[in-house]
BAZA-429246 format. One record per atom (N, C-alpha, C, CB): residue in three letters; atom name; y, z, x. Coordinates in pm, 1 decimal. Glycine has a CB too. Layout:
> ALA:CA:Y:Z:X $
...
This chain:
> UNK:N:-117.8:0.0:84.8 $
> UNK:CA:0.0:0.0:0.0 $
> UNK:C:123.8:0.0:89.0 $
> UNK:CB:0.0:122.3:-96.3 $
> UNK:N:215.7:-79.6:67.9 $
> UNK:CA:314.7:-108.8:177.2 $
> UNK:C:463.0:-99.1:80.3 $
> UNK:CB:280.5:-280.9:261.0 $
> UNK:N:552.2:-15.8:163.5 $
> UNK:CA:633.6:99.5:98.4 $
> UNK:C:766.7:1.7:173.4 $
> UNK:CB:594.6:304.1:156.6 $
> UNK:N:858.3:-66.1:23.8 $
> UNK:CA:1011.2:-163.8:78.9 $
> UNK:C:1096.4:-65.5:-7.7 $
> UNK:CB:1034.3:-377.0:21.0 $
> UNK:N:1211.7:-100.8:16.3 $
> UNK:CA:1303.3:-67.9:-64.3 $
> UNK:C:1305.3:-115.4:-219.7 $
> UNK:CB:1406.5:-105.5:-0.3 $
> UNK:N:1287.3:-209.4:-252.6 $
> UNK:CA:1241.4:-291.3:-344.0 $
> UNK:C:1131.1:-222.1:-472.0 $
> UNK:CB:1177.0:-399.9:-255.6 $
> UNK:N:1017.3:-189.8:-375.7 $
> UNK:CA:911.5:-108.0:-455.5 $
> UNK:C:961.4:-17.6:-581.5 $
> UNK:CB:842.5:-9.6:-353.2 $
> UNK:N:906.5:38.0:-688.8 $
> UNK:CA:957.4:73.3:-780.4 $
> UNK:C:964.9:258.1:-723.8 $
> UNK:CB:871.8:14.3:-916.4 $
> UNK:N:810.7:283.1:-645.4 $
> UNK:CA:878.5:407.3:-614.9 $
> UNK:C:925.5:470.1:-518.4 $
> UNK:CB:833.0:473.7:-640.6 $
> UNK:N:991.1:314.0:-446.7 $
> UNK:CA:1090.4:393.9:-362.5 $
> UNK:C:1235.6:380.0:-409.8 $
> UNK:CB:1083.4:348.2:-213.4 $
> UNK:N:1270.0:306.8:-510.9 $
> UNK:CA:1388.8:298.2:-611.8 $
> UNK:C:1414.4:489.5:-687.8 $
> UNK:CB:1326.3:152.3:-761.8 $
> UNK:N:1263.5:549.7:-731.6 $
> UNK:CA:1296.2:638.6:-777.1 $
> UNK:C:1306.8:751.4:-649.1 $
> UNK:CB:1212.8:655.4:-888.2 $
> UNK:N:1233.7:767.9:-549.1 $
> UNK:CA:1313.1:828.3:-472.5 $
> UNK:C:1412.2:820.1:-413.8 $
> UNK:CB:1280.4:850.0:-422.1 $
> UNK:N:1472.9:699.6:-382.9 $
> UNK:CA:1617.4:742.3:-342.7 $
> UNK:C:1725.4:765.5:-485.0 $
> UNK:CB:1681.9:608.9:-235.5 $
> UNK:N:1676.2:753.4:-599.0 $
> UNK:CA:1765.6:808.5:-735.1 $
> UNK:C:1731.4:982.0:-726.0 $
> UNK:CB:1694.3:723.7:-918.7 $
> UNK:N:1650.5:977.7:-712.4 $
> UNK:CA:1600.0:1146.5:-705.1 $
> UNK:C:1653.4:1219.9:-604.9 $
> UNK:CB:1447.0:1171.0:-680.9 $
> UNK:N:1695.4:1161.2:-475.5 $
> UNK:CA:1771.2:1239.1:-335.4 $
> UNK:C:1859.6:1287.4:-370.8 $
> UNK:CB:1821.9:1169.5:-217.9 $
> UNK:N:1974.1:1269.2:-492.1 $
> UNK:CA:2082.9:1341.8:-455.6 $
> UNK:C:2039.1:1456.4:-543.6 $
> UNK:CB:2230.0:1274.5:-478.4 $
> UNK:N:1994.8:1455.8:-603.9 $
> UNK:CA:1951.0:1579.0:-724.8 $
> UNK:C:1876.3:1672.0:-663.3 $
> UNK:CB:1856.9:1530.3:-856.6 $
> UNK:N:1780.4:1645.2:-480.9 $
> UNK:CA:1710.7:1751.7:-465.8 $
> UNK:C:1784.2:1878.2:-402.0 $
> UNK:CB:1603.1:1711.4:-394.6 $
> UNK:N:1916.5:1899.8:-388.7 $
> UNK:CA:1960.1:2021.2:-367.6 $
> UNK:C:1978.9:2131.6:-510.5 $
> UNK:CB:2089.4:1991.7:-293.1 $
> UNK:N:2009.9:2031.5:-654.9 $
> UNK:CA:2010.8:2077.9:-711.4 $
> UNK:C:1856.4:2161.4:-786.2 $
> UNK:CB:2087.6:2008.0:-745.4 $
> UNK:N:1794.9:2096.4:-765.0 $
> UNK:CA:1648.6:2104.9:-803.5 $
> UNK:C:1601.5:2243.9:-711.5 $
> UNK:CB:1555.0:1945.6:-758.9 $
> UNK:N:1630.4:2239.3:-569.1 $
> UNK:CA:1589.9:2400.2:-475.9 $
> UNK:C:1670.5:2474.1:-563.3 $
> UNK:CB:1645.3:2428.5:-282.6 $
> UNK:N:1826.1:2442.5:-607.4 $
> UNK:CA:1904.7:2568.0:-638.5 $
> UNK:C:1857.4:2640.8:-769.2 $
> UNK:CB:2057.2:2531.6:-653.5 $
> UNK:N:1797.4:2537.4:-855.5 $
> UNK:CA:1720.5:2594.6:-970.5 $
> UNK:C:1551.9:2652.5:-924.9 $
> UNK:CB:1714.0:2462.4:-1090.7 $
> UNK:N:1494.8:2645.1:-893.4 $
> UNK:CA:1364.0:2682.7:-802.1 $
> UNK:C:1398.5:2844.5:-740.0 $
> UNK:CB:1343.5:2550.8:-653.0 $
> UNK:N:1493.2:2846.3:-678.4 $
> UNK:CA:1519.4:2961.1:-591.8 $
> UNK:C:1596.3:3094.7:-685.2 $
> UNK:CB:1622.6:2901.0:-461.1 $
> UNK:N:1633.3:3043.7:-777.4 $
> UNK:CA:1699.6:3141.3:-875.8 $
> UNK:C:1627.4:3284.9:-910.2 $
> UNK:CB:1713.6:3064.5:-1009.5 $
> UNK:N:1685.6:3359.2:-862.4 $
> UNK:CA:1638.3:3534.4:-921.1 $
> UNK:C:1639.1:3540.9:-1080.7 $
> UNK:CB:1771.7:3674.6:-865.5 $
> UNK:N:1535.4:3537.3:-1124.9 $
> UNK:CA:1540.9:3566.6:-1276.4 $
> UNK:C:1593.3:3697.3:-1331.8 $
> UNK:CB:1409.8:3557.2:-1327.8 $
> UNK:N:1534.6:3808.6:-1259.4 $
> UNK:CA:1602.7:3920.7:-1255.1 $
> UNK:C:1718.3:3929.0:-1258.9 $
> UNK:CB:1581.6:3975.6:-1178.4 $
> UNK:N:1809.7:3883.2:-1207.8 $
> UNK:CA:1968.9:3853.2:-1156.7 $
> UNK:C:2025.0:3838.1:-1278.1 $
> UNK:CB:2003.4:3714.8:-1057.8 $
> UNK:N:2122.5:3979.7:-1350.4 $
> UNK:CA:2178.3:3921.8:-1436.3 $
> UNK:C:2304.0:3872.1:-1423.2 $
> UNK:CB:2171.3:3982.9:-1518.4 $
> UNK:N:2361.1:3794.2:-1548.5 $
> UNK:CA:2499.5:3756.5:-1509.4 $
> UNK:C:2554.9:3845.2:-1487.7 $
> UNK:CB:2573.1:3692.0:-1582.5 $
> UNK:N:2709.3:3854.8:-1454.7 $
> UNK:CA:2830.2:3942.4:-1471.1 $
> UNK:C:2896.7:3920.1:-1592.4 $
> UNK:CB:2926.9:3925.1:-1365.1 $
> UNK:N:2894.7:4006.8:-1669.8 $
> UNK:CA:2967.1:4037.9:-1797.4 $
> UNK:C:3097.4:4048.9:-1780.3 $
> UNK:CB:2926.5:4153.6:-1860.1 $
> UNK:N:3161.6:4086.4:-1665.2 $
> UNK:CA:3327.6:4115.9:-1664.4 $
> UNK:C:3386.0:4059.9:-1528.0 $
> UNK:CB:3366.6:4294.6:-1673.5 $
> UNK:N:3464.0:4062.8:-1550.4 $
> UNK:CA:3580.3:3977.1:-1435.8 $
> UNK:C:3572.0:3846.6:-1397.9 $
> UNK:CB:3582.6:4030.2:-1298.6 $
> UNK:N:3610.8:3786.8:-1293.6 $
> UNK:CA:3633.1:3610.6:-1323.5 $
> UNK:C:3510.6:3521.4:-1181.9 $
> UNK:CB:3872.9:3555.8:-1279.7 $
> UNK:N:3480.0:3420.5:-1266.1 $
> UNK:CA:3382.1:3360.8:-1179.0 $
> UNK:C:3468.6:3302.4:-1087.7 $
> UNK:CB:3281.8:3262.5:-1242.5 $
> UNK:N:3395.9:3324.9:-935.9 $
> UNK:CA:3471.9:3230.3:-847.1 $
> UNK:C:3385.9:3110.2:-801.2 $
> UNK:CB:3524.8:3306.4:-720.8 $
> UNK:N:3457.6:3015.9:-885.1 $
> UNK:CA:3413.0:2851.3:-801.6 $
> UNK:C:3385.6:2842.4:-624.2 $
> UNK:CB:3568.3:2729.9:-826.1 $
> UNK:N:3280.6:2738.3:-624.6 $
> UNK:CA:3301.6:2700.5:-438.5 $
> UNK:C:3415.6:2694.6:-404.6 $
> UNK:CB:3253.0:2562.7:-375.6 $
> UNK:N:3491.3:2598.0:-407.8 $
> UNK:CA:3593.6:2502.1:-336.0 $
> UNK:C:3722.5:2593.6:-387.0 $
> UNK:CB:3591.7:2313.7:-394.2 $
> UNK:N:3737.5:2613.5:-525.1 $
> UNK:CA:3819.8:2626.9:-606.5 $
> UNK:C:3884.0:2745.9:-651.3 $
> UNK:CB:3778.8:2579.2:-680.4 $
> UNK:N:3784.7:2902.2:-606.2 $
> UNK:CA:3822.3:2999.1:-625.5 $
> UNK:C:3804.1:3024.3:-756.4 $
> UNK:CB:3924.6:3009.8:-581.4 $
> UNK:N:3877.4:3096.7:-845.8 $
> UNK:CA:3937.6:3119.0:-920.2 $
> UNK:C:4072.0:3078.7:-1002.1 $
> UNK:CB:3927.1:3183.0:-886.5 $
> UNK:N:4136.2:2962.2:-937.3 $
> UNK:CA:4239.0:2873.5:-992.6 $
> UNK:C:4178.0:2817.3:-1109.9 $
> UNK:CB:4287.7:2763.5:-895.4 $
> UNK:N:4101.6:2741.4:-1179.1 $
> UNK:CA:4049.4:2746.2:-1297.2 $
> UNK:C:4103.8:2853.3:-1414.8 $
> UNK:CB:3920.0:2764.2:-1266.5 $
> UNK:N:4065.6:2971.1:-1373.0 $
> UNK:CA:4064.7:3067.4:-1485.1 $
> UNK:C:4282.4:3032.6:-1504.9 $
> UNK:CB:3980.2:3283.3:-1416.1 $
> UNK:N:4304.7:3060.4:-1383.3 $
> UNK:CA:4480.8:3108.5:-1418.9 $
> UNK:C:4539.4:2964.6:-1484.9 $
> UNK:CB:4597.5:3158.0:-1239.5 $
> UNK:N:4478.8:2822.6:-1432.4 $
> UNK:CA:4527.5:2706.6:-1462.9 $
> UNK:C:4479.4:2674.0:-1657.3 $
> UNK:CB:4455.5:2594.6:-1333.3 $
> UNK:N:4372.2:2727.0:-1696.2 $
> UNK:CA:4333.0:2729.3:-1803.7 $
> UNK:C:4461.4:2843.7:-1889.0 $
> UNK:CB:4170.9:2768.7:-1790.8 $
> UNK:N:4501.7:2978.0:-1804.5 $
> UNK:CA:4507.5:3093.8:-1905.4 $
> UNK:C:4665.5:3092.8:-1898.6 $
> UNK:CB:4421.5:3253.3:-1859.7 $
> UNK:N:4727.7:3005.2:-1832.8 $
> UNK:CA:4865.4:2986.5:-1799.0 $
> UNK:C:4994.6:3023.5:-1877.8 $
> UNK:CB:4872.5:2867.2:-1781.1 $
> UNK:N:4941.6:2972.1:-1994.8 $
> UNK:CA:5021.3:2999.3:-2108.1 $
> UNK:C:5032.4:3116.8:-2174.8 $
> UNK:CB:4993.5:2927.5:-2189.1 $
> UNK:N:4926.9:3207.2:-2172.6 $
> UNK:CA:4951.9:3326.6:-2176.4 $
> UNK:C:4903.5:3428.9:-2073.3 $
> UNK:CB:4918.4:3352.9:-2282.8 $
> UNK:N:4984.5:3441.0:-1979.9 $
> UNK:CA:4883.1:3501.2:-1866.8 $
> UNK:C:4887.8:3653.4:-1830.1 $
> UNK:CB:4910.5:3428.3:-1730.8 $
> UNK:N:5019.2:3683.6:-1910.7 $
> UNK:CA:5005.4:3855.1:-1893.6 $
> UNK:C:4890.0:3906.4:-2004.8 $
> UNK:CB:5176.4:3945.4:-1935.0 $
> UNK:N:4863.4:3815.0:-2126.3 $
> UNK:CA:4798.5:3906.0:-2209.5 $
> UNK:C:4640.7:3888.5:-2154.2 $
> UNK:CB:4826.0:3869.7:-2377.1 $
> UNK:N:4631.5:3729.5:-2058.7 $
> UNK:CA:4520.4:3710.6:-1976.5 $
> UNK:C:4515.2:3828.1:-1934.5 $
> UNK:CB:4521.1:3611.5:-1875.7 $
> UNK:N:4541.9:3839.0:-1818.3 $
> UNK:CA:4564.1:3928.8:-1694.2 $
> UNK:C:4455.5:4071.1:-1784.6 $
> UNK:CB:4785.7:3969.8:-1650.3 $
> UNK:N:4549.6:4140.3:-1898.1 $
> UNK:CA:4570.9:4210.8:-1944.6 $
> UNK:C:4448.3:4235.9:-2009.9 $
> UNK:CB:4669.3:4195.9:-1989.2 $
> UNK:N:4350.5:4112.2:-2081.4 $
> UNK:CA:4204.2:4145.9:-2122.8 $
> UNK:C:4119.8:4129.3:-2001.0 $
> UNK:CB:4146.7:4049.6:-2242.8 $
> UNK:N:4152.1:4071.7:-1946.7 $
> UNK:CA:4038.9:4074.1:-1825.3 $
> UNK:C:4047.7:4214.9:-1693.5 $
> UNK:CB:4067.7:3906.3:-1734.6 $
> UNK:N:4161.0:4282.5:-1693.6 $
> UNK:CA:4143.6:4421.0:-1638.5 $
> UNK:C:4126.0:4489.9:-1707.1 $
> UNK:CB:4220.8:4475.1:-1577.3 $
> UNK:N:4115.6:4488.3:-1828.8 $
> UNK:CA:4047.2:4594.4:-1958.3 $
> UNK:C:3909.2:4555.8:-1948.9 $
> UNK:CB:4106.3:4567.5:-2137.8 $
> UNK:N:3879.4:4483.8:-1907.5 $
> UNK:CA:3746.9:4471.4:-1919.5 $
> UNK:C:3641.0:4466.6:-1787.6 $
> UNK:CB:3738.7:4357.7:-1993.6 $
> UNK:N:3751.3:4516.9:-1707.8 $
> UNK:CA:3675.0:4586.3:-1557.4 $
> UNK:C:3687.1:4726.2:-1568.4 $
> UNK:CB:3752.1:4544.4:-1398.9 $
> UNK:N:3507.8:4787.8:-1543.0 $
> UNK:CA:3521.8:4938.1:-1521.0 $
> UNK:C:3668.8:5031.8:-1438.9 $
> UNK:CB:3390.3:4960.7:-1431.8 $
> UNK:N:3692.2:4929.1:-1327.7 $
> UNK:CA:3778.2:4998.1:-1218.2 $
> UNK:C:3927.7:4964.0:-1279.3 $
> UNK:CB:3749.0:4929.7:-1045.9 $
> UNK:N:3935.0:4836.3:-1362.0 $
> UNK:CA:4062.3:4831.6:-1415.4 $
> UNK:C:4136.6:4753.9:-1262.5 $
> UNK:CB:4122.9:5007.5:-1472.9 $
> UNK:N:4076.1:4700.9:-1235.9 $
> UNK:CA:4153.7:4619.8:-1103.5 $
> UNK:C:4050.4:4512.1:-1045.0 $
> UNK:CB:4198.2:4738.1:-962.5 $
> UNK:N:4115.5:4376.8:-1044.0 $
> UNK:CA:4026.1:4257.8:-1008.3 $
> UNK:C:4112.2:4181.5:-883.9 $
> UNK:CB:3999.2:4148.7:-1154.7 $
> UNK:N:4000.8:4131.4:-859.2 $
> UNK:CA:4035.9:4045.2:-715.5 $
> UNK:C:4016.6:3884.9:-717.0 $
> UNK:CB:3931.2:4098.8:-590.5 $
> UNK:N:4112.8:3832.4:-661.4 $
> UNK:CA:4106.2:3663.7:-699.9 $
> UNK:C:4156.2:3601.1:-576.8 $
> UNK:CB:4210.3:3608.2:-839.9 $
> UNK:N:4075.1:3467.1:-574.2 $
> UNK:CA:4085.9:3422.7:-444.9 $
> UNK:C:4143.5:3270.1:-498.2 $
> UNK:CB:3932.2:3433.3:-348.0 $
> UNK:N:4241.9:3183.9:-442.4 $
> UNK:CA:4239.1:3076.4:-490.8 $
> UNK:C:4310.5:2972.2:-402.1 $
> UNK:CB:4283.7:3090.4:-612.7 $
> UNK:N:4290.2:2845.3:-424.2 $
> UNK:CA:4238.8:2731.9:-324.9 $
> UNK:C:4391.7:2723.2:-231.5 $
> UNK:CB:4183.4:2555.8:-422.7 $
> UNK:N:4307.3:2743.2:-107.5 $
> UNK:CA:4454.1:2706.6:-13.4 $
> UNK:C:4519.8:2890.4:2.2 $
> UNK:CB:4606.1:2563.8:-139.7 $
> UNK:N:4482.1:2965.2:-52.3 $
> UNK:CA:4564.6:3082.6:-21.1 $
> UNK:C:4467.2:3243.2:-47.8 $
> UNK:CB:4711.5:3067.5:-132.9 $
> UNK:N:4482.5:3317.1:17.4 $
> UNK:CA:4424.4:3431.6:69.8 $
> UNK:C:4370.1:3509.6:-39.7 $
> UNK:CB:4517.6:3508.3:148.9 $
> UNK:N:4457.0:3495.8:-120.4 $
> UNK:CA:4433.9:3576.3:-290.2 $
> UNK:C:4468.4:3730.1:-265.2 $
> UNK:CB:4238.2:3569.7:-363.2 $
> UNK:N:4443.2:3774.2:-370.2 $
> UNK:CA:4520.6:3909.8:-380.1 $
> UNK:C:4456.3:3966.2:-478.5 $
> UNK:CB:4673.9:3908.4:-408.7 $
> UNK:N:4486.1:4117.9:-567.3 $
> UNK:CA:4401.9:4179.1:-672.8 $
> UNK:C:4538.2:4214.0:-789.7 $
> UNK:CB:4300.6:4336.1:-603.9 $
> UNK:N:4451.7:4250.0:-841.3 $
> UNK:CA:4585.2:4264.7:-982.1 $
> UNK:C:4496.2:4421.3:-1010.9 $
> UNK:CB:4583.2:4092.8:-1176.0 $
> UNK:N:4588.7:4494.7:-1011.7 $
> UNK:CA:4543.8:4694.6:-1084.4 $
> UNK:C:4629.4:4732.0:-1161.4 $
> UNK:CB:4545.7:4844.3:-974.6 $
> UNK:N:4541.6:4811.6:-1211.3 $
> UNK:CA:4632.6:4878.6:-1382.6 $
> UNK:C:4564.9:4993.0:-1330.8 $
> UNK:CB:4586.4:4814.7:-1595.0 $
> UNK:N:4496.1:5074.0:-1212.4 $
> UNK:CA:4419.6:5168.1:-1217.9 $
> UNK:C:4550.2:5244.0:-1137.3 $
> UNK:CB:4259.0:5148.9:-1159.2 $
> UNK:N:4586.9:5393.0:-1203.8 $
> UNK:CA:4686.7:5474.1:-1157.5 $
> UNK:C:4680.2:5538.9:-999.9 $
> UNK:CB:4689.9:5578.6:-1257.1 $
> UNK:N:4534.4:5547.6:-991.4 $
> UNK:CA:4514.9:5595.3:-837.4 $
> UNK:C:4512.8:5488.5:-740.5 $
> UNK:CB:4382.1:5670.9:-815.0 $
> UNK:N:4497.5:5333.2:-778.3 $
> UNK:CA:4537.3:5251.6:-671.0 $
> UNK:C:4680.8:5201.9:-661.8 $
> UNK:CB:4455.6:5144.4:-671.8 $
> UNK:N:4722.1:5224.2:-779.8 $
> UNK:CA:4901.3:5198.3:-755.4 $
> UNK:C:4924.9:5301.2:-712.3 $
> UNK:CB:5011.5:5169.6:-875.9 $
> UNK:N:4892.2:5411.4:-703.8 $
> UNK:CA:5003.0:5521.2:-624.9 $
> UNK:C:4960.2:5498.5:-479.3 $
> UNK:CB:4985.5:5709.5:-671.5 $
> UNK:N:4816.6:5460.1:-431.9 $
> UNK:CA:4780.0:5416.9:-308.8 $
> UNK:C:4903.1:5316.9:-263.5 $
> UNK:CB:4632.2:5348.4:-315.7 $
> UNK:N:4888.4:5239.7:-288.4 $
> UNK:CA:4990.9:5107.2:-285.8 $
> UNK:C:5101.9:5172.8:-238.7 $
> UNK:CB:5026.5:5022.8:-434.6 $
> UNK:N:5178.5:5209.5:-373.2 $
> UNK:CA:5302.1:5293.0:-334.8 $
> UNK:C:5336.2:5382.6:-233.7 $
> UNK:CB:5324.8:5357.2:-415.6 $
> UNK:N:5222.9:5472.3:-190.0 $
> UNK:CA:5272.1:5565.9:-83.0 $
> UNK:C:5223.4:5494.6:56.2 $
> UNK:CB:5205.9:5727.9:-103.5 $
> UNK:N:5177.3:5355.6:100.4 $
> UNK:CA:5142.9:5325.1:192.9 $
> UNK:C:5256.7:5232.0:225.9 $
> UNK:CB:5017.5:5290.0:188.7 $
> UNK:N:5333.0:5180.0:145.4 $
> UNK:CA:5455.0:5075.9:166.6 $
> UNK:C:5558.0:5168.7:295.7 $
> UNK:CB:5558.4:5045.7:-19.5 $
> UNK:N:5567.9:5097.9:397.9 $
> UNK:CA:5679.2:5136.9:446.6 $
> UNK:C:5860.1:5096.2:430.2 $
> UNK:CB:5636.7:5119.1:550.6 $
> UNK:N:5944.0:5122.3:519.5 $
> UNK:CA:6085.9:5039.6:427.9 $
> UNK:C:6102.5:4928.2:414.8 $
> UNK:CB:6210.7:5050.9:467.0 $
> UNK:N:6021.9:4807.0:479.0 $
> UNK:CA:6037.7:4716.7:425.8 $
> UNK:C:5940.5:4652.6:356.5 $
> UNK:CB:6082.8:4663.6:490.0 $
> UNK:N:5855.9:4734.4:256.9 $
> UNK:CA:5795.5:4678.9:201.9 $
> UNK:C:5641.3:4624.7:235.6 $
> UNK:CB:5872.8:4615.5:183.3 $
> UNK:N:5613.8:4656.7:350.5 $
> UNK:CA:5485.3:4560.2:410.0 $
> UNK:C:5382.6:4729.6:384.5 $
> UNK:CB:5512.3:4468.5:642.2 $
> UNK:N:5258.6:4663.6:330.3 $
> UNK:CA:5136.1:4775.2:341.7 $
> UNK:C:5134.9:4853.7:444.6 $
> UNK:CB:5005.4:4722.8:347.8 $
> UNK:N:5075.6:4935.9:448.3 $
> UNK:CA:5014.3:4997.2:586.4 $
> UNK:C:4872.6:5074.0:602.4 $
> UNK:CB:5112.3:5098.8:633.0 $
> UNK:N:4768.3:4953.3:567.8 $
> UNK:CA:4640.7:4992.8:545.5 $
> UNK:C:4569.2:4943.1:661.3 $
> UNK:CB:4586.6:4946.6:416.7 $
């Protein structure tokens, strides 16, 4: 049996190559593993820009259900091109915050 490009099943394997990373990533999956119920998924490439580019229009009341709906009341977001930062409503990390600022303003952690 003599194997061309041409052949029918070597047409379906090279249609099938790009799909086999996806195919390990489903294979390798922890069933156990549950989702996360609270705070924001972070994309590969993309971070978390999704969620704010979707919630834009209203983004304090965003902001505002999605740290209600973290135990700690403070989330962390990373997004494309820049370092990211956290958003807290929790009273013991804003006073952290606050008493670590020196006079001009810069952390000191």
């Amino acid at each position: 049996m003599e194997l061309s490009l041409t052949s029918p099943l070597a047409l379906q394997l090279l249609l099938l190559l790009p799909l086999l990373p996806l195919i390990c990533s489903l294979l390798r999956r922890d069933p156990k593993k549950q989702p996360r119920a609270h705070g924001l998924k972070a994309y590969p490439l993309l971070g978390t820009l999704p969620h704010f580019v979707k919630n834009q229009h209203r983004f304090l009341d965003w902001c505002t259900d999605v740290i209600n709906r973290e135990p700690t009341h403070t989330i962390s977001f990373k997004v494309l091109g820049f370092t990211g930062g956290a958003i807290t409503a929790n009273p013991a990390n804003v006073e952290h915050i606050l008493e670590t600022r020196d006079e001009s303003g810069n952390l000191n952690c």
